[in-house]
PLY file of the C-alpha trace (Angstrom):
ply
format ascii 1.0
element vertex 194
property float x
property float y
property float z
element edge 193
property int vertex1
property int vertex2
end_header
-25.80 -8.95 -24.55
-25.20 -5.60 -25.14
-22.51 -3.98 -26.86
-20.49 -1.18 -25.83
-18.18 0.61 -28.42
-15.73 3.45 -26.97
-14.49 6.21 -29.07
-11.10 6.00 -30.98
-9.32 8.01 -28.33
-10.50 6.20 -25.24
-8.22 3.68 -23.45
-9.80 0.78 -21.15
-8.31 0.02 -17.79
-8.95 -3.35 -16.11
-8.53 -2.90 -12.61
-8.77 0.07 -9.97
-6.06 -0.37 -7.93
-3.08 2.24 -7.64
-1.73 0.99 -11.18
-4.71 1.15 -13.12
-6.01 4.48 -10.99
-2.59 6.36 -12.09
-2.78 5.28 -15.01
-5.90 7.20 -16.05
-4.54 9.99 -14.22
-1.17 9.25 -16.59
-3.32 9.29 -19.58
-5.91 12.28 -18.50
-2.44 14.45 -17.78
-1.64 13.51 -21.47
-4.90 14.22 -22.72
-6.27 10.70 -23.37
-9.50 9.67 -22.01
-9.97 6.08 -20.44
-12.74 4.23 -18.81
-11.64 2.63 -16.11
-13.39 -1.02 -14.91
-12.84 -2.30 -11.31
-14.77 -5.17 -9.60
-14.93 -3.82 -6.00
-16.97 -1.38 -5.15
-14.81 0.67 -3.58
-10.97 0.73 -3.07
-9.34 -0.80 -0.54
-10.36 -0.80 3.09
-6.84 -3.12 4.18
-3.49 -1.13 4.64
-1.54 -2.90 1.98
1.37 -0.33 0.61
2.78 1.58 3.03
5.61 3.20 0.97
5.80 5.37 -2.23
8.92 5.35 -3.85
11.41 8.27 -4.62
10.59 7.67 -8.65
7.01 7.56 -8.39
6.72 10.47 -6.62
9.75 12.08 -9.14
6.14 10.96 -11.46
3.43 11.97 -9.43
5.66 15.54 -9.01
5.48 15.73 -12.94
1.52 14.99 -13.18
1.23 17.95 -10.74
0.15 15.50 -7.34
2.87 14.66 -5.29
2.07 17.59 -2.66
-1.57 16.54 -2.61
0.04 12.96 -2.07
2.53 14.70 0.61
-0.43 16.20 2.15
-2.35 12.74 2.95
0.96 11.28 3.96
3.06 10.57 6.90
4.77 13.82 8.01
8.31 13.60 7.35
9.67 14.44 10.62
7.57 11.08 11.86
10.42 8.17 12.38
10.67 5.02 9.74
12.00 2.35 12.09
12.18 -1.13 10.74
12.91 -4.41 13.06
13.58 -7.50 10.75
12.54 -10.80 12.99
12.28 -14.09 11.91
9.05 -14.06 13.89
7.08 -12.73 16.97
8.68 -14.89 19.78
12.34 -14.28 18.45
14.91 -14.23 20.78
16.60 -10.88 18.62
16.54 -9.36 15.70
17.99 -10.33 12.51
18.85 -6.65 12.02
17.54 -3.14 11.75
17.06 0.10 10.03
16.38 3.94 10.92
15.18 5.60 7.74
16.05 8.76 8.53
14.30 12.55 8.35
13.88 12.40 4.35
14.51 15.86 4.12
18.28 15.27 3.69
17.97 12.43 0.81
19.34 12.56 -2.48
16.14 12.45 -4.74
14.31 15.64 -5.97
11.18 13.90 -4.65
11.74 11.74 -1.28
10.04 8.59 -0.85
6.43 9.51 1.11
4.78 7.10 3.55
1.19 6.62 3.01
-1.24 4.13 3.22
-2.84 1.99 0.14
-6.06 2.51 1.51
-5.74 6.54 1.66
-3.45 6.54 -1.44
-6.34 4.88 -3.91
-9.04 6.56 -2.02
-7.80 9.86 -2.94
-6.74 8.92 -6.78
-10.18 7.72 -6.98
-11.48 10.76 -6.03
-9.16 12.67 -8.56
-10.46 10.12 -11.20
-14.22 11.17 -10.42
-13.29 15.20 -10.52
-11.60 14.04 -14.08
-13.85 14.54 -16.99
-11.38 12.53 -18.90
-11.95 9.65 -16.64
-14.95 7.55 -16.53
-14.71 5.26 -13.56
-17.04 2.43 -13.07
-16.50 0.74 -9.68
-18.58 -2.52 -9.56
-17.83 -3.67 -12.69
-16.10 -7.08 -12.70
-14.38 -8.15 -16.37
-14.81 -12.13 -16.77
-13.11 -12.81 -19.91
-11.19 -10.46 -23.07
-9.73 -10.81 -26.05
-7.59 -8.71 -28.90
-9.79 -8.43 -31.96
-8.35 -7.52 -35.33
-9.14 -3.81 -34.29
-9.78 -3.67 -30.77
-9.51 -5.17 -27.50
-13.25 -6.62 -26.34
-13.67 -7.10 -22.39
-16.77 -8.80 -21.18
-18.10 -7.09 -17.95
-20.58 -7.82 -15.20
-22.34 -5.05 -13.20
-21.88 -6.60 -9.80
-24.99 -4.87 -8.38
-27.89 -5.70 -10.69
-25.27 -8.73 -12.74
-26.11 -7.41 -16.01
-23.29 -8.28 -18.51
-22.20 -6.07 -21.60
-19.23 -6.34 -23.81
-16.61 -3.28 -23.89
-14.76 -2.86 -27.10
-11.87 0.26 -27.26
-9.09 0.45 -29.42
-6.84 -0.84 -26.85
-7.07 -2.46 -23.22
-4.61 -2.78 -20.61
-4.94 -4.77 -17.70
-4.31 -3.73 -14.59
-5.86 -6.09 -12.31
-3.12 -7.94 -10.24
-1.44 -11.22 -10.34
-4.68 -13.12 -11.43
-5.41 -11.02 -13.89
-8.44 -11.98 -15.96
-7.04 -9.63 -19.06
-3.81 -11.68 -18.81
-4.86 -15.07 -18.14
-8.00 -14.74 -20.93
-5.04 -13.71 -23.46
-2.43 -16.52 -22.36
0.08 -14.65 -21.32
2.49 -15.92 -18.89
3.24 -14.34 -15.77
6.96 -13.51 -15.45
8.10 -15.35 -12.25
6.18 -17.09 -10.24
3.78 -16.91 -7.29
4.89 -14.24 -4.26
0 1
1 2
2 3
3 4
4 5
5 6
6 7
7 8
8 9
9 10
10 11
11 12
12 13
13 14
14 15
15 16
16 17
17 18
18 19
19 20
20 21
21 22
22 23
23 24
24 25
25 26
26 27
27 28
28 29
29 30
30 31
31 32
32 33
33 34
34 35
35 36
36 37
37 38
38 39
39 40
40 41
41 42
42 43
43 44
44 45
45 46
46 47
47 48
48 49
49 50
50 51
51 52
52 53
53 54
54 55
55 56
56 57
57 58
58 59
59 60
60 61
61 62
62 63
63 64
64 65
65 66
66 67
67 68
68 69
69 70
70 71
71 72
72 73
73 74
74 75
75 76
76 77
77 78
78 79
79 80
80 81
81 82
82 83
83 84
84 85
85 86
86 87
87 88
88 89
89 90
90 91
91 92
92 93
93 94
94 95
95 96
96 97
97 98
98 99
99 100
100 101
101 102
102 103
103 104
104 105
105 106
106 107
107 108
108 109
109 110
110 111
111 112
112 113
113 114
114 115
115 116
116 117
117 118
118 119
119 120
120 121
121 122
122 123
123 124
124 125
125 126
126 127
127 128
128 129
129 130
130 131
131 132
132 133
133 134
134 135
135 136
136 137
137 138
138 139
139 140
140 141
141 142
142 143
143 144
144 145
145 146
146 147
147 148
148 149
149 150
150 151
151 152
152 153
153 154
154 155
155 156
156 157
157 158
158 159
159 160
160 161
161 162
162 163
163 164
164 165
165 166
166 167
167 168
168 169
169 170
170 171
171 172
172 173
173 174
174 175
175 176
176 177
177 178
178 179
179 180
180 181
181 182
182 183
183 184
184 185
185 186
186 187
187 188
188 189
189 190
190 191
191 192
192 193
């Protein structure tokens, strides 16, 4: 199996989802480079996130993206309504909320409605204009483990399934609630299933 050795100042990201994506865009701001694994071949296609708190955009504001992130997003004139139910044939509602206009709300940065599936399309794309990024989409890690001196990740390319260990000076795992970074090291999720 082949071996793959980054350089001393490269990070490795497990997972390409909107942690591990801002992440590298964390780390590229800050002048590390990362390569960044993720087993789908492309991000999401399913609406998952819909909102984007008032801190991370206070972040994305300091890593120069929250009006690109603004731009992609919900106007802010467009009503938040929200209808709690405890389910489709109720007789009423439990209770509801009118978010409203954000443009008179406390933070520097307002909260910003936006999809998952647009908000990781475009940090991908910011990733690929990155030269301090190296995303590889379609590669799955199956196993890891911390070394005396590095973190080693065993990959699969998903297209042809040729396998290759990673080794960088440090890993992080980014790749959900079954994460194979966390589970492969033992470490206990905090809490429980959602």
């Amino acid at each position: 199996m082949a071996v793959e050795e980054l350089a001393s100042d490269t990070i490795l990201i497990v997972g390409g989802g909107p942690v591990g994506l801002i992440l590298a865009t964390t780390l590229a701001h800050h002048g590390v480079k990362s390569v960044l694994i993720e087993s789908n071949l492309a991000t999401t296609r399913w609406p998952k996130m819909d909102l984007t708190i008032a801190r991370s955009m206070e972040i994305f504001r300091c890593l120069g993206i929250a009006d690109g992130l603004r731009q992609r997003g919900v106007p802010s004139h467009f009503p938040f309504t929200c209808l709690f139910s405890s389910g489709l044939n109720a007789d009423k509602a439990i209770t509801s909320s009118d978010f409203r206009n954000q443009r008179r709300t406390m933070p520097l940065e307002p909260w910003q409605r936006v999809s998952q599936e647009v908000f990781e399309t475009w940090m991908k794309e910011l990733g690929e204009e990155n030269p301090m990024v190296d995303l590889r989409f379609g590669w799955k890690a199956t196993s890891a483990r911390e070394l005396d001196d590095c973190a080693e990740v065993q990959v699969t390319d998903v297209r042809p399934g040729t396998e290759r260990t990673i080794r960088s000076p440090y890993g992080v795992g980014c790749d959900g609630a079954n994460s194979v970074m966390r589970n492969s090291l033992g470490i206990e999720i905090d809490g429980g299933p959602m």
